[in-house]
C-alpha positions as CSV (number, residue, x, y, z in Angstrom):
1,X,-26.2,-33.8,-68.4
2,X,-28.8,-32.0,-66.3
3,X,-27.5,-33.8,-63.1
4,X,-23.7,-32.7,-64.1
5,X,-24.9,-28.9,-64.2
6,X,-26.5,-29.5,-60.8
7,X,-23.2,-30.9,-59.4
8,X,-21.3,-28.3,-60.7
9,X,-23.9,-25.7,-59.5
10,X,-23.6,-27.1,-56.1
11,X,-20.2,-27.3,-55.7
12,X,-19.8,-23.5,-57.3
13,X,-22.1,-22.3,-54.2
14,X,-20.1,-24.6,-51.9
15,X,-16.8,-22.6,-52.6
16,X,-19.0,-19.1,-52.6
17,X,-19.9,-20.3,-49.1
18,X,-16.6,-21.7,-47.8
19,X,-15.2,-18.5,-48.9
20,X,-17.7,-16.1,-47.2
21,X,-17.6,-18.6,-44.1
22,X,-13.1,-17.8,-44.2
23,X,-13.5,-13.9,-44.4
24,X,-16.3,-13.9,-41.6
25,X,-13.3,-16.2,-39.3
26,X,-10.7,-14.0,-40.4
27,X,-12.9,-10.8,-39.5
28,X,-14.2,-12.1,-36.0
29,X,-10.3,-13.7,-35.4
30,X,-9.0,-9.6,-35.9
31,X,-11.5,-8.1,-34.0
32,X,-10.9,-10.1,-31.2
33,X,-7.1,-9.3,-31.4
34,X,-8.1,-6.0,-31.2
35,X,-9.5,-5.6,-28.2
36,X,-9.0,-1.7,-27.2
37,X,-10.1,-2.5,-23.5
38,X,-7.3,-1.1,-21.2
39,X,-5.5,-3.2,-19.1
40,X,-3.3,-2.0,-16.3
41,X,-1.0,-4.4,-13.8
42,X,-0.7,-3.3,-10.2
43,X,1.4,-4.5,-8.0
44,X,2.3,-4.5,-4.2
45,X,5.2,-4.9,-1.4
46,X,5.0,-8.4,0.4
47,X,3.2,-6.7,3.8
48,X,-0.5,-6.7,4.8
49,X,-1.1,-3.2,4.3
50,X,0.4,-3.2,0.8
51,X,-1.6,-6.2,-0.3
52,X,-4.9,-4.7,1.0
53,X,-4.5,-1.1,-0.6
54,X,-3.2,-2.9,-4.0
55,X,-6.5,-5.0,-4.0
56,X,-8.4,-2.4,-3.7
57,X,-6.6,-1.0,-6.0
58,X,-6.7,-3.6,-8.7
59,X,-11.0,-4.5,-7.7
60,X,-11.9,-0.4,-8.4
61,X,-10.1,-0.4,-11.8
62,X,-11.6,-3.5,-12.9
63,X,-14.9,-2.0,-11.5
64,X,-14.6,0.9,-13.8
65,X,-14.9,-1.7,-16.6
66,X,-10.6,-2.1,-16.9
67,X,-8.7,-5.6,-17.7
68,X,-6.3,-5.9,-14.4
69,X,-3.5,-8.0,-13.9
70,X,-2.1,-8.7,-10.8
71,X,1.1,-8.7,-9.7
72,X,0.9,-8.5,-6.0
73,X,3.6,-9.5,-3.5
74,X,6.3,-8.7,-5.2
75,X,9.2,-7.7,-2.4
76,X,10.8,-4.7,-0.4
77,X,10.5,-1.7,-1.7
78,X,13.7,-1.9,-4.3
79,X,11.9,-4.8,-5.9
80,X,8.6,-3.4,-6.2
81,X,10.3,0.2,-7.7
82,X,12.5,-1.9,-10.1
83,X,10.1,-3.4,-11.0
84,X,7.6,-0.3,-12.0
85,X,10.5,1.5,-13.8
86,X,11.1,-1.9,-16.1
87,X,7.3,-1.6,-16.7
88,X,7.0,-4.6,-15.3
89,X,3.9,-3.2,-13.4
90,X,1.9,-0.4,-14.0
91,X,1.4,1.2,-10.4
92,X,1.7,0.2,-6.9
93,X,1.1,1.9,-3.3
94,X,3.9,3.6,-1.8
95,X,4.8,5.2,0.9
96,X,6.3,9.5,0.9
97,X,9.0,8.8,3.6
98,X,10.2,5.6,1.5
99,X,10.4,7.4,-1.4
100,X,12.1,10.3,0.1
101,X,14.8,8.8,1.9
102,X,14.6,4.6,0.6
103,X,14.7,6.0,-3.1
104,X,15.4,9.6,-3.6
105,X,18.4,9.9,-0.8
106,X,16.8,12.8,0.4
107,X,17.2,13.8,4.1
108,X,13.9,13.5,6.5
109,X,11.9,16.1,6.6
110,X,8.5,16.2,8.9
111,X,6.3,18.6,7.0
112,X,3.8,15.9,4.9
113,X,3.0,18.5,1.8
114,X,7.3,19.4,1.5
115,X,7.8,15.7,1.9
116,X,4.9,14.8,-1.1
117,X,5.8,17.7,-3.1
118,X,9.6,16.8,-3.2
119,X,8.4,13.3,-3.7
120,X,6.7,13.9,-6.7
121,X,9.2,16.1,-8.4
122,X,12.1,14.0,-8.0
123,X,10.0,10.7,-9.2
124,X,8.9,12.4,-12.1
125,X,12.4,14.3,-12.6
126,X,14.1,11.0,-12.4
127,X,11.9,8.3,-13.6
128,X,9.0,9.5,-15.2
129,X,6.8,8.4,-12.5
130,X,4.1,10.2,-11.1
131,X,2.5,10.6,-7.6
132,X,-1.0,10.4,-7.5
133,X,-3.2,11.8,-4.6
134,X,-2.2,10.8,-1.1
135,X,-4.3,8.9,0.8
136,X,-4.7,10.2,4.8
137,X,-3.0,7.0,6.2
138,X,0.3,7.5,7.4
139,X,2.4,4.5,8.5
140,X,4.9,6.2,10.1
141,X,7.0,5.1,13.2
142,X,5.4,5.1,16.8
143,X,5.9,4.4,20.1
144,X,2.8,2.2,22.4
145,X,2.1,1.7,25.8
146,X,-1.3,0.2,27.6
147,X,-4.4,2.5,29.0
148,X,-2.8,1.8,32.5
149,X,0.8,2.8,31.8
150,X,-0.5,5.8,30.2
151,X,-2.9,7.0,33.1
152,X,-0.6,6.0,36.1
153,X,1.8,8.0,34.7
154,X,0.4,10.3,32.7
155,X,2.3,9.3,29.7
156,X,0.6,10.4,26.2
157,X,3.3,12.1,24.6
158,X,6.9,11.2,23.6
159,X,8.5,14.3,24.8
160,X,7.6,13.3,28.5
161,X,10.1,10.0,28.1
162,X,12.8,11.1,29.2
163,X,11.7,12.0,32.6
164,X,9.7,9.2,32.9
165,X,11.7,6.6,31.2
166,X,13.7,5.4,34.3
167,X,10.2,3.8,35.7
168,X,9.7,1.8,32.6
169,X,10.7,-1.3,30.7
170,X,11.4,-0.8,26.9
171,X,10.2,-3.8,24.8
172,X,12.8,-3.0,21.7
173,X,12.6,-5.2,18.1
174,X,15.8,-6.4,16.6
175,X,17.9,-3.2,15.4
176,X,15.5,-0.7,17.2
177,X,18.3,0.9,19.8
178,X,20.8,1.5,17.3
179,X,19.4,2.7,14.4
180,X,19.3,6.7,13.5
181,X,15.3,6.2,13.3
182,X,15.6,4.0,16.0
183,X,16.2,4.6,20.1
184,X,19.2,6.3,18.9
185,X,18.0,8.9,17.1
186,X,14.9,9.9,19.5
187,X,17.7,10.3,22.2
188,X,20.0,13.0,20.3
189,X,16.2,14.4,19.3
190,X,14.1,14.4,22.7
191,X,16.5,13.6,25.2
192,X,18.2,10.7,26.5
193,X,15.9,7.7,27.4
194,X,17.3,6.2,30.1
195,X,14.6,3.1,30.8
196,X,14.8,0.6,33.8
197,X,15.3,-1.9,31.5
198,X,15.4,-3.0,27.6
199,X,14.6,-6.3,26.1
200,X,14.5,-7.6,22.6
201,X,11.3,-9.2,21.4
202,X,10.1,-10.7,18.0
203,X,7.7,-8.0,15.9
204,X,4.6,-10.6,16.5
205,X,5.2,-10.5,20.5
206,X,5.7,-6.7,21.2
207,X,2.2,-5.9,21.7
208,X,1.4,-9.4,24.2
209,X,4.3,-8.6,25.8
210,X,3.3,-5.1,27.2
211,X,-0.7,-6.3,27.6
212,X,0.9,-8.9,29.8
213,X,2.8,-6.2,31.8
214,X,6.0,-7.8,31.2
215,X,6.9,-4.3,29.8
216,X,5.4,-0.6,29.7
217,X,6.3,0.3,26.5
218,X,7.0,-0.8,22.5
219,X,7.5,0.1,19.3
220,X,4.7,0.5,16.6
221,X,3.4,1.5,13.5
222,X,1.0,4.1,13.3
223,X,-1.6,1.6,11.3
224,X,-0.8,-1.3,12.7
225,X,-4.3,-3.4,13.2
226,X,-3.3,-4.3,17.0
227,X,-4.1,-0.2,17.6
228,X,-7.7,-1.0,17.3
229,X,-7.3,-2.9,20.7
230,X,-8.7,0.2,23.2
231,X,-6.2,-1.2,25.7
232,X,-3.3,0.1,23.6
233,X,-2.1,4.1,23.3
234,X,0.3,5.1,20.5
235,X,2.2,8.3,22.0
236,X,1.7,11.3,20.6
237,X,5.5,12.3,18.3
238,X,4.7,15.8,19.4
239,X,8.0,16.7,18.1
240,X,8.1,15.4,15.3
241,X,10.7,12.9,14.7
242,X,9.8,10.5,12.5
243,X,8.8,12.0,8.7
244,X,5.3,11.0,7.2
245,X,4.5,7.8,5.3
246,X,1.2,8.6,3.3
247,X,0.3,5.8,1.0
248,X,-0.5,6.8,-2.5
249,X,0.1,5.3,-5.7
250,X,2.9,5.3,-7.6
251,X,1.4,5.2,-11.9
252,X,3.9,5.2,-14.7
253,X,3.7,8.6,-17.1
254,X,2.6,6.7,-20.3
255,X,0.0,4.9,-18.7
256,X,-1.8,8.3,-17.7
257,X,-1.0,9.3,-21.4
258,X,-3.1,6.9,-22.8
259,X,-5.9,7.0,-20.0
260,X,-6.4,10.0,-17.3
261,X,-9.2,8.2,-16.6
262,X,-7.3,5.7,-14.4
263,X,-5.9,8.0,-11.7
264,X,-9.6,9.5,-10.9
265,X,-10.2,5.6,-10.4
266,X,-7.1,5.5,-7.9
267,X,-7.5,8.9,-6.2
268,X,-11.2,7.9,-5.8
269,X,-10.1,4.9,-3.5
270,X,-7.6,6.8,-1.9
271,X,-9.4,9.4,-0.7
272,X,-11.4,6.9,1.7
273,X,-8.3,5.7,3.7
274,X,-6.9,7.3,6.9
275,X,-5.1,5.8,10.3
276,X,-8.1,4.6,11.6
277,X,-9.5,3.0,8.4
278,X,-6.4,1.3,7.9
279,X,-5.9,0.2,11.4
280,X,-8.9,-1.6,10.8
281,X,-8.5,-3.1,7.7
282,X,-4.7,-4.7,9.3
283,X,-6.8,-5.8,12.0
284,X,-9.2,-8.0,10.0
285,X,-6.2,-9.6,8.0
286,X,-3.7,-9.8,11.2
287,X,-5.6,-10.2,13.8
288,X,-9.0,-12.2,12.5
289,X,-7.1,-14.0,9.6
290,X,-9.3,-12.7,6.3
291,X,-8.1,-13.1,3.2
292,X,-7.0,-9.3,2.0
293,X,-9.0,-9.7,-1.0
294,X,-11.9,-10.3,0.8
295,X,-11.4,-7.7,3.0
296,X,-10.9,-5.3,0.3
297,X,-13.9,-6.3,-1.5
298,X,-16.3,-5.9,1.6
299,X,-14.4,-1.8,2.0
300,X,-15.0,-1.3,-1.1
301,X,-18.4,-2.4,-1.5
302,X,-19.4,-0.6,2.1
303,X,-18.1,2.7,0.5
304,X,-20.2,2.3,-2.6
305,X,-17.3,2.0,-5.0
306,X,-18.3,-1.6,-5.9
307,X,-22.1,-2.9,-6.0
């Protein structure tokens, strides 16, 4: 009799325990599911410079103690707006030209604050999108030529082209003389261009081709990492043709509902990039084959923002 009691005593605290054991699981299982930590997703376009500023991106918010997804790569510029409005992605780097005249259908304009300002109205007008604080790097259009080009002929700006352009060979990219931002457009603008000659090159050839001397002078961007080679002078656009193309990110509205917190992350990154900056950051990617992530990671870490 005495040993039934002590079964049935046992197997009482055995269900107590397998009971307390069930809500502990079931308490730990919900907490877990209810993890409050934010997350954000932040995606790029499918160039160099996109990839490295997304990185960076993406590293400083996951610094700052945020859950980051990464959706990097993603396309043109269509695909990666699509793609933010969908909420597909959280935020991205974009550029204020692109999202003037790309998105927007606005005219040019050459004024960088009008161009940001009408930017950031129409995004958040439209799409409930919001422009955070522009970084100082502007990948805008550009015309090269060497250090020996430049001081035989004294050739530094783009308004002194047309007098000069007879004594030089043009090395043009695919579309260059017929499109409105193209030769076409800095004609009606500066003046005809009449050069000696013009000759179609591949993007990854126009720089080797005027170090060689097979031409005087190409077309560029103004960040492009092959700048960083003292050899090369981007002309001055003293007129003004081309509009600005600051980077900044692009953040959905309702993210910065829930967490202001995330665009002081962003601007705080921002606010370290300029030409030069990310001439240099191209440079180590195009030119001496880094991985962008690493290259971000070392910026990032040299400007304090990661330990």
């Amino acid at each position: 009799m005495k040993n039934l009691k002590t079964v049935k005593h046992l197997k009482h605290k055995l269900t107590l325990l397998v009971g307390i054991l069930f809500i502990v699981t079931v308490f730990v299982s919900a907490c877990g599911s209810n993890d409050t930590t934010p997350s954000v997703t932040v995606g790029s376009k499918n160039f160099t410079e996109s990839l490295i500023v997304g990185e960076m991106y993406a590293q400083a918010l996951e610094n700052a103690g945020y859950k980051v997804k990464r959706k990097l790569n993603l396309g043109g510029t269509l695909v990666a707006h699509e793609s933010l409005k969908k909420g597909e992605i959280d935020m991205y780097p974009e550029y204020t030209g692109t999202g003037l005249m790309n998105i927007l259908d606005l005219p040019p304009k050459s004024d960088p604050q009008e161009v940001y300002d009408l930017v950031a109205q129409g995004y958040k007008d439209k799409f409930n999108l919001i422009w955070l604080e522009p970084t100082k790097a502007n990948d805008s259009q550009g015309l090269v030529t060497t250090k020996k080009v430049a001081e035989k002929y004294n050739l530094y700006k783009i308004s002194d082209l047309p007098k000069l352009a007879p004594e030089l060979n043009l090395a043009a990219v695919p579309e260059f003389e017929e499109r409105e931002d193209g030769l076409k457009g800095l004609n009606a603008f500066y003046g005809d261009m009449h050069f000696k000659s013009i000759k179609l090159y591949d993007y990854g050839m126009k720089y080797r081709v005027i170090l060689n001397g097979d031409a005087d002078v190409t077309v560029g961007f103004t960040t492009d990492g092959e700048l960083t080679n003292k050899e090369l002078v981007l002309l001055e656009d003293d007129g003004k043709f081309w509009p600005p193309y600051y980077v900044a990110p692009v953040i959905r509205a309702d993210v910065l509902e829930r967490d202001a917190n995330i665009g002081t992350v962003l601007n705080e990154v921002s606010k370290l990039l300029n030409d030069e900056v990310m001439q240099a950051l191209n440079a180590e990617v195009d030119i001496n084959q880094k991985e962008y992530a690493d290259v971000a990671r070392d910026f990032l870490k040299q400007q304090g923002i990661l330990k």
